[in-house]
SERO-4910 file (N, C-alpha, C, O; in steps of 0.05 Angstrom, whole numbers):
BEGIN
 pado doro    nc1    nc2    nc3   cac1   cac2   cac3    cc1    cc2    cc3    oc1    oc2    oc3
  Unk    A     23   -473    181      6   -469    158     19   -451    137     41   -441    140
  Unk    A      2   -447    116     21   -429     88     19   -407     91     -2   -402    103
  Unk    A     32   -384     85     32   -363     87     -5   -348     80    -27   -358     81
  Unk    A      6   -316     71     22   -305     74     34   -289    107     55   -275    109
  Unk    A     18   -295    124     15   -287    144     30   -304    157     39   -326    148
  Unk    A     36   -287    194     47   -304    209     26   -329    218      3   -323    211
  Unk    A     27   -357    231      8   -371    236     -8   -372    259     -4   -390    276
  Unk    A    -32   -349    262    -43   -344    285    -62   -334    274    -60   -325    251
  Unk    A    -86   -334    290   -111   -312    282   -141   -331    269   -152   -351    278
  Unk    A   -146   -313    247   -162   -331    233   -148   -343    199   -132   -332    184
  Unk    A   -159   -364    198   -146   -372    170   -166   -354    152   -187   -345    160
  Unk    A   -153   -351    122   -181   -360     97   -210   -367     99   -230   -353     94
  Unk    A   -208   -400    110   -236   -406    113   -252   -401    140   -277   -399    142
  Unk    A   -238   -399    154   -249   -384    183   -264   -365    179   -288   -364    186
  Unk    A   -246   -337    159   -254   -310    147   -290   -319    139   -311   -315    151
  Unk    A   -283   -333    112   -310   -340     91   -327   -349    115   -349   -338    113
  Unk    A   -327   -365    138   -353   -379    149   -357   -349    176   -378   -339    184
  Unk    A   -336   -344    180   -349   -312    193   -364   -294    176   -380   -280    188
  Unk    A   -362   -292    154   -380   -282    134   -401   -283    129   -415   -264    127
  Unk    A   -410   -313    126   -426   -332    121   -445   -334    144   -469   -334    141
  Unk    A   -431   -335    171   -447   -336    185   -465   -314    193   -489   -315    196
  Unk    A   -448   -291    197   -459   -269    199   -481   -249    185   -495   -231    195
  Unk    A   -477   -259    156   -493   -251    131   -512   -268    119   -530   -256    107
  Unk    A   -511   -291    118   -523   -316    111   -520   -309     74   -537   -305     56
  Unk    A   -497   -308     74   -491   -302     38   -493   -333     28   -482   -354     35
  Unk    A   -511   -328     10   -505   -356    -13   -490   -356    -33   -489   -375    -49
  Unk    A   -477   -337    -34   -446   -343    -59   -431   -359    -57   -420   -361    -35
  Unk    A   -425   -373    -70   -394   -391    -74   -377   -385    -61   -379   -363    -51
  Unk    A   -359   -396    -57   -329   -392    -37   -306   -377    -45   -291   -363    -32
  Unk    A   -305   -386    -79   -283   -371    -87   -299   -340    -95   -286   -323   -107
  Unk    A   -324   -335    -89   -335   -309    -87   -330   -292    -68   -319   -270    -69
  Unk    A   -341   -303    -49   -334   -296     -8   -308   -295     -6   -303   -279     11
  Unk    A   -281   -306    -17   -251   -304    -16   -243   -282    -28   -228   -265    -18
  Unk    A   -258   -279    -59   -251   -251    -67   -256   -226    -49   -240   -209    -41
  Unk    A   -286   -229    -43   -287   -207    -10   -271   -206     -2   -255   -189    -10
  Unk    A   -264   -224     21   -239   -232     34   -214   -217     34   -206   -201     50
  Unk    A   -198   -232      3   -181   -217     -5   -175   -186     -9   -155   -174     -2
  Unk    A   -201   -174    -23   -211   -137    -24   -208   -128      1   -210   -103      5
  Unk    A   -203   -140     18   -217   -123     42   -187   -130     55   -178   -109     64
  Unk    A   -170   -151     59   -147   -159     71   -127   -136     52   -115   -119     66
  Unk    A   -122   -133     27   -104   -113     11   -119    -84     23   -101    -73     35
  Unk    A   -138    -70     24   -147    -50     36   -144    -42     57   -143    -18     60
  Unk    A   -141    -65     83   -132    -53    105    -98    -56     99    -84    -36    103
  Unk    A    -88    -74     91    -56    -65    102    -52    -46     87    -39    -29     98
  Unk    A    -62    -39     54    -52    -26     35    -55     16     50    -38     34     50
  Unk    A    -83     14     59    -94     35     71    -85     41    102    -94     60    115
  Unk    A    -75     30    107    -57     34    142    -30     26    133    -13     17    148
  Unk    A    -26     30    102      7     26    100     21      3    133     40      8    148
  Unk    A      5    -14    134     23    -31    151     43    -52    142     52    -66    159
  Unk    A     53    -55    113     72    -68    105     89    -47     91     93    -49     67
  Unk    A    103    -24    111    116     -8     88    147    -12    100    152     -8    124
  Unk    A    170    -22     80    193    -32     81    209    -27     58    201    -28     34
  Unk    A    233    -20     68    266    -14     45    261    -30     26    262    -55     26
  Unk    A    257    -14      7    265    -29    -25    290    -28    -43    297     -4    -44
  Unk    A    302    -41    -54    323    -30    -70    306    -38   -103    294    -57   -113
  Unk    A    312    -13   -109    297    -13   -142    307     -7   -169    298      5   -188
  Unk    A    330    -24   -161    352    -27   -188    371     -4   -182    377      5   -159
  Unk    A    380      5   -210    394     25   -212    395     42   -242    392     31   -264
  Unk    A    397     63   -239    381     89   -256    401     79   -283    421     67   -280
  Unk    A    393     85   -303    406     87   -332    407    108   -341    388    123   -337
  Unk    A    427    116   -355    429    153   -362    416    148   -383    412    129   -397
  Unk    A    402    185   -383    381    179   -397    357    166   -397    346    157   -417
  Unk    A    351    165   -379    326    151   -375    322    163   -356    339    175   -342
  Unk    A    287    163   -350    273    180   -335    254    154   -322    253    150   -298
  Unk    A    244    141   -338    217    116   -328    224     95   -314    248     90   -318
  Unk    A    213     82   -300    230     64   -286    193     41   -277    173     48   -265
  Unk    A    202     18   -287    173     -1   -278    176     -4   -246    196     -6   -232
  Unk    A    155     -2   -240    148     -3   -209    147    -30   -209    140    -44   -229
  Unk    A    156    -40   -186    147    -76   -176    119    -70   -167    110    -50   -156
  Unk    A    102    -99   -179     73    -92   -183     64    -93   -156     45    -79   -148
  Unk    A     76   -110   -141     72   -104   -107     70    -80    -92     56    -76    -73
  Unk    A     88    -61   -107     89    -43    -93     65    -20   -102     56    -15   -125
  Unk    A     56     -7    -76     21     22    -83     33     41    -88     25     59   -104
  Unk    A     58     41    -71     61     76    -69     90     79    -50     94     63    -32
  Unk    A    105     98    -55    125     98    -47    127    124    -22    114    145    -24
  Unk    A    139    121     -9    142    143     19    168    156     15    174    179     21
  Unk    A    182    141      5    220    158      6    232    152    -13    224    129    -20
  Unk    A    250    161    -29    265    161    -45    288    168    -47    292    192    -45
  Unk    A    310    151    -51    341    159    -58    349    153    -84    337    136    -98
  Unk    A    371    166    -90    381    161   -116    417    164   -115    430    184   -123
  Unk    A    432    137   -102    452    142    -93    449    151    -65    432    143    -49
  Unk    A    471    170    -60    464    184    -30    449    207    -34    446    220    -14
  Unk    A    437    216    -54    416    242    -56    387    234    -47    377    214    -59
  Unk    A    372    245    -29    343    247    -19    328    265    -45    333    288    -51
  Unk    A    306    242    -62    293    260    -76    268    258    -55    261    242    -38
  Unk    A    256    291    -68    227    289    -57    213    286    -75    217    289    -99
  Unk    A    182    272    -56    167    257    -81    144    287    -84    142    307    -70
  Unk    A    127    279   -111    118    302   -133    107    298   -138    106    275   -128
  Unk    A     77    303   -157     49    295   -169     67    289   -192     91    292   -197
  Unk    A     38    272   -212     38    275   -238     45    305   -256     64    311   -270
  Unk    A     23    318   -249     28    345   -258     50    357   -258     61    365   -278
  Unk    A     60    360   -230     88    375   -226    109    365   -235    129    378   -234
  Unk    A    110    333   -251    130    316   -252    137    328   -289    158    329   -301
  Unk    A    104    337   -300    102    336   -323    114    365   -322    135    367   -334
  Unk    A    104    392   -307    112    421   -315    147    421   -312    162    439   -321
  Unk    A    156    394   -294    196    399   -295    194    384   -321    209    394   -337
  Unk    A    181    364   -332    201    346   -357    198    380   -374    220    388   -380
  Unk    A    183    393   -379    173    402   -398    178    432   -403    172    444   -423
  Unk    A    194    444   -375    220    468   -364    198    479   -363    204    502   -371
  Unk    A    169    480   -356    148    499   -348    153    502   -314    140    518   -302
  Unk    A    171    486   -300    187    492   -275    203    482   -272    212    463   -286
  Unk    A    217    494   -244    241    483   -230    244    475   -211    224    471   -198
  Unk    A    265    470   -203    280    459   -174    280    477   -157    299    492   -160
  Unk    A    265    483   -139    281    493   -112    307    499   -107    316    479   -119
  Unk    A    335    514    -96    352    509    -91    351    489    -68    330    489    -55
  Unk    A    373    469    -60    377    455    -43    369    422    -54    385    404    -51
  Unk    A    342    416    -65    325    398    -77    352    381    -96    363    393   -115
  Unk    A    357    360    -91    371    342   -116    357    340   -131    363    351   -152
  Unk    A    335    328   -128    316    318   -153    285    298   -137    282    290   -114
  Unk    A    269    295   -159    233    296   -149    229    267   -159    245    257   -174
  Unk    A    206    252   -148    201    233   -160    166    223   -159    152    223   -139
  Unk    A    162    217   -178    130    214   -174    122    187   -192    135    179   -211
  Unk    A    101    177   -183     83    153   -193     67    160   -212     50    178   -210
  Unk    A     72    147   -231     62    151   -259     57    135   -276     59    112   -267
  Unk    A     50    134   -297     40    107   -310     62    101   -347     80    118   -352
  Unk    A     59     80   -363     70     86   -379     54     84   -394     31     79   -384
  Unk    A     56     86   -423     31     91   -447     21     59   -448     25     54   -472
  Unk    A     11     38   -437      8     25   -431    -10     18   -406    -26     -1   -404
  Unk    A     -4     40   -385    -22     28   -376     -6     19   -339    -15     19   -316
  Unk    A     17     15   -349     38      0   -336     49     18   -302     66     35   -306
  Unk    A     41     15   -278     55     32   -264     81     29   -258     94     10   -252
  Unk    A     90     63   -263    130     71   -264    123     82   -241    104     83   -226
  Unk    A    146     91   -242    163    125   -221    185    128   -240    202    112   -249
  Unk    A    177    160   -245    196    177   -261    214    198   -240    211    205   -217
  Unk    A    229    202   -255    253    217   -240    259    241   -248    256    239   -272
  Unk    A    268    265   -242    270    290   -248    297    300   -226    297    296   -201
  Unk    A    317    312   -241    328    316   -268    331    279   -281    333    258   -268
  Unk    A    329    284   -305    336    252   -315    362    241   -305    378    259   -298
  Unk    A    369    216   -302    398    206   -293    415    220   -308    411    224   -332
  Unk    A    436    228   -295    462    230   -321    487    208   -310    511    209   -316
  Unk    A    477    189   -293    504    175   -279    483    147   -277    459    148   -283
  Unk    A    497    125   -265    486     96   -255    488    105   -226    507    117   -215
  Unk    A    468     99   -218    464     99   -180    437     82   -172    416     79   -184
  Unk    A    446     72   -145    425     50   -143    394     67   -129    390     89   -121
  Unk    A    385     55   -130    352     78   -127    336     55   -105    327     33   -109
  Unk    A    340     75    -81    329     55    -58    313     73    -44    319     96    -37
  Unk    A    285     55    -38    270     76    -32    253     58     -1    262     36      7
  Unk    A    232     71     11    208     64     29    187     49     19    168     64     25
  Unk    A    178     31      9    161     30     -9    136     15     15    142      4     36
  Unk    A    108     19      5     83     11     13     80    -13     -4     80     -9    -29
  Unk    A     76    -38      5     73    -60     -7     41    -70     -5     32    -66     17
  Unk    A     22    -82    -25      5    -98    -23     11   -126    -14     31   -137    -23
  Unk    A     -7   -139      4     -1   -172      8     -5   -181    -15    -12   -167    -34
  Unk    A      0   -208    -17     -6   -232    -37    -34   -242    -28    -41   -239     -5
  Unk    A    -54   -257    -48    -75   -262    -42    -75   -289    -18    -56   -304    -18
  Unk    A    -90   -292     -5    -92   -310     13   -107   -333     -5   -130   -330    -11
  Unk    A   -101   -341     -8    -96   -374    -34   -103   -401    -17   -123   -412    -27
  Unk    A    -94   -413      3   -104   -433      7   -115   -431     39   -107   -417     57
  Unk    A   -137   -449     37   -155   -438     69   -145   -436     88   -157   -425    106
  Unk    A   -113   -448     91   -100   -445    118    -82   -421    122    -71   -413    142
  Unk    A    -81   -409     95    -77   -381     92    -80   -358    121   -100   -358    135
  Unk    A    -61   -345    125    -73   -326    152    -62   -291    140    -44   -284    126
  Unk    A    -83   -276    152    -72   -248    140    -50   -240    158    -50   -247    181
  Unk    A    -27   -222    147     -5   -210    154     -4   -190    180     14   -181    193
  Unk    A    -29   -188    181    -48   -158    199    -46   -169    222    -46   -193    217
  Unk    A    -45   -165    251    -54   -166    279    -76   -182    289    -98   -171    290
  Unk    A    -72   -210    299   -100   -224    297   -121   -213    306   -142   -222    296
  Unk    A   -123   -184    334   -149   -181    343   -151   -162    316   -171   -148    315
  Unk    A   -136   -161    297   -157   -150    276   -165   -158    249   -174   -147    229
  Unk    A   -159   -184    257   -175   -210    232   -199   -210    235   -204   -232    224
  Unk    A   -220   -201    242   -248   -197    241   -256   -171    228   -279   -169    220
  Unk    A   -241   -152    226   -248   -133    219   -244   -136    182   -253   -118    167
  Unk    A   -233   -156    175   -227   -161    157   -254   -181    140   -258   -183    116
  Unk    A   -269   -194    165   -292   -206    152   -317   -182    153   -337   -182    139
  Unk    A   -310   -164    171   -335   -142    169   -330   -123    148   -349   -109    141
  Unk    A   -309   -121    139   -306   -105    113   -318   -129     91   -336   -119     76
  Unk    A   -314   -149     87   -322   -166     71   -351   -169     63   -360   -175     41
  Unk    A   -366   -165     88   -393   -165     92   -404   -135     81   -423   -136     66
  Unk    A   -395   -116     86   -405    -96     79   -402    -87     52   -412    -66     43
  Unk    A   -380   -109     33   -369   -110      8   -396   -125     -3   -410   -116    -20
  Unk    A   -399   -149     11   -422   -157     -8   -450   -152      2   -467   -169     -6
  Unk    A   -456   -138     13   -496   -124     24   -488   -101     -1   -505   -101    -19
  Unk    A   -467    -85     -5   -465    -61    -28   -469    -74    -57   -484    -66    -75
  Unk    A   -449    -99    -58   -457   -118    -96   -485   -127    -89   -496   -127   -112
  Unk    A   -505   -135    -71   -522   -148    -68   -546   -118    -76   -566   -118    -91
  Unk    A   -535    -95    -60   -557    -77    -70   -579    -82    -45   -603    -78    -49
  Unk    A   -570    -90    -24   -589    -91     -7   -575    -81     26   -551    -75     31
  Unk    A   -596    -82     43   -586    -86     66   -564    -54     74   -546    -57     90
  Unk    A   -568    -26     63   -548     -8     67   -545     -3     91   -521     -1     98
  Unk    A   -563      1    109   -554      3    132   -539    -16    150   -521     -8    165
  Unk    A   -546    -47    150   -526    -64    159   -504    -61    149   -484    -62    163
  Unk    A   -500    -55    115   -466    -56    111   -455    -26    115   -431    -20    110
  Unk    A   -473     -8    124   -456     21    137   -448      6    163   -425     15    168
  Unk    A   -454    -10    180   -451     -8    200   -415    -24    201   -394    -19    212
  Unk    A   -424    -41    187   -401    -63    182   -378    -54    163   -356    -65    165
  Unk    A   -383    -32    145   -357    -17    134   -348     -2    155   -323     -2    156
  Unk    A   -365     15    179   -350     33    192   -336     20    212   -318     35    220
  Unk    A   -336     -7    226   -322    -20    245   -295    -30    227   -276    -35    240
  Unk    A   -293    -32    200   -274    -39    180   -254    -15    180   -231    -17    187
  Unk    A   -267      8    172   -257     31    174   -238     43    203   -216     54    204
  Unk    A   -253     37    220   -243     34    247   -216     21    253   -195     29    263
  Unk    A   -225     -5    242   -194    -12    243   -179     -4    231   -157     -4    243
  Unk    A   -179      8    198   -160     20    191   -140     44    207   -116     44    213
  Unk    A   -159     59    211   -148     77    234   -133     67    250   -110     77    251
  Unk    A   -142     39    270   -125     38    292    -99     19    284    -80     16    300
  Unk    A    -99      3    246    -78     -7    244    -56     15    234    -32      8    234
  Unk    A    -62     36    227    -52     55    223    -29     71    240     -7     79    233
  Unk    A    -47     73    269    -35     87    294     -7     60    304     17     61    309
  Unk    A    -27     40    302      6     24    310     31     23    291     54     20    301
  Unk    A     28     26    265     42     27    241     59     42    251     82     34    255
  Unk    A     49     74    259     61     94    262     77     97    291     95    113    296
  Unk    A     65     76    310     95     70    332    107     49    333    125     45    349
  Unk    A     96     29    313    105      0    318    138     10    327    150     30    318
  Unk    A    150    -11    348    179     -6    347    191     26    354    213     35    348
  Unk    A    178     35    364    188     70    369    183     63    404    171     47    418
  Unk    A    206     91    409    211     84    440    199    113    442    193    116    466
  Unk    A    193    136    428    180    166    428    188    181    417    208    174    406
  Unk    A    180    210    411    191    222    386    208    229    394    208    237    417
  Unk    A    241    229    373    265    237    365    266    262    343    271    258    320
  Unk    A    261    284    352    280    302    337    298    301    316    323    300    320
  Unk    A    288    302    291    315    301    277    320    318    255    299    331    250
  Unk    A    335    322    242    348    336    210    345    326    183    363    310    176
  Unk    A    331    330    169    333    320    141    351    331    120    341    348    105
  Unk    A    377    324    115    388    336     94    360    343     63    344    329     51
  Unk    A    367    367     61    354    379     40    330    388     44    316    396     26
  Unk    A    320    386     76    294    402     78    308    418    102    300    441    101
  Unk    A    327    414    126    333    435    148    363    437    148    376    439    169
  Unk    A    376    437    119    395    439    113    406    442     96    431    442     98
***
């Protein structure tokens, strides 16, 4: 079947008639999919379970802004060349452009998510480039919408249901009714976030390793 997921679990329309059945919603389908969709970008986006190496061009001297790939929420790591920047608020990104602070000794340089006058999400860089280097970072990715019914989410199939109980408790809140059934059905949603979370955080790990970060224990 079509993406974006591996092919196992529940599809798209599986999702909508678990919905359906459970809630007895009379909305349209491409209504119940939008659910669907809200609630499938929320858990991977919010248990960061699609977070993977990006390469994100390479810096231009003089330049500070840089467009984010619209896929990407939020970034975890940053390089610039072989230098480790650490990442920074808005604020703090604004008091270095603006020499109301500094660098730490040791610190190459900061990087934070930011927007452009537009509207548009960047990541700006501090000190500005003065060289070309390629800028490769950790990035947190959103899925793609699940588009046709044979569609399957990216997520762990025993936790493709949790994906229609977030959905359900998406629409008893637009409906304005029913709060206590959709507390009950956001917090089993919620739940899973948590536990897609915990696997995120060992998927592939054999136990904790000890290690050194140039520029924070060195």
């Amino acid at each position: 079947m079509a993406g974006p997921g591996p092919g196992s679990g529940l599809t798209k329309a599986q999702l909508r008639s678990r919905v359906r059945d459970q809630a007895t919603f009379g909305e349209p389908d491409d209504v119940i999919d939008q659910w669907v969709n809200e609630k499938h970008k929320q858990l991977v986006v919010k248990a960061k379970w699609d977070t993977r190496g990006a390469q994100l061009g390479n810096t231009v001297i003089g330049q500070a802004d840089y467009t984010l790939d619209p896929n990407i929420v939020d970034l975890e790591k940053l390089k610039v060349g072989t230098k480790r920047y650490r990442g920074t608020g808005i604020d703090e990104m604004w008091d270095l452009q603006n020499t109301d602070a500094t660098l730490v000794p040791g610190v190459a340089g900061v990087f934070a998510l930011t927007y452009g006058s537009d509207g548009t999400p960047q990541f700006s860089l501090y000190p500005t480039p003065d060289a070309v280097a390629a800028i490769g970072a950790l990035a947190i990715y959103t899925p793609g919408d699940l588009t046709a019914d044979g569609d399957y989410p990216i997520v762990p199939e025993d936790l493709h249901e949790a994906i229609a109980d977030g959905a359900i408790a998406l629409g008893y809140r637009l409906r304005s009714e029913n709060a206590q059934e959709a507390a009950e059905f956001e917090t089993r949603f919620q739940t899973a976030i948590g536990e897609l979370r915990a696997r995120k955080n060992t998927r592939g790990a054999g136990g904790p390793v000890q290690i050194g970060i140039r520029g924070y224990h060195w």
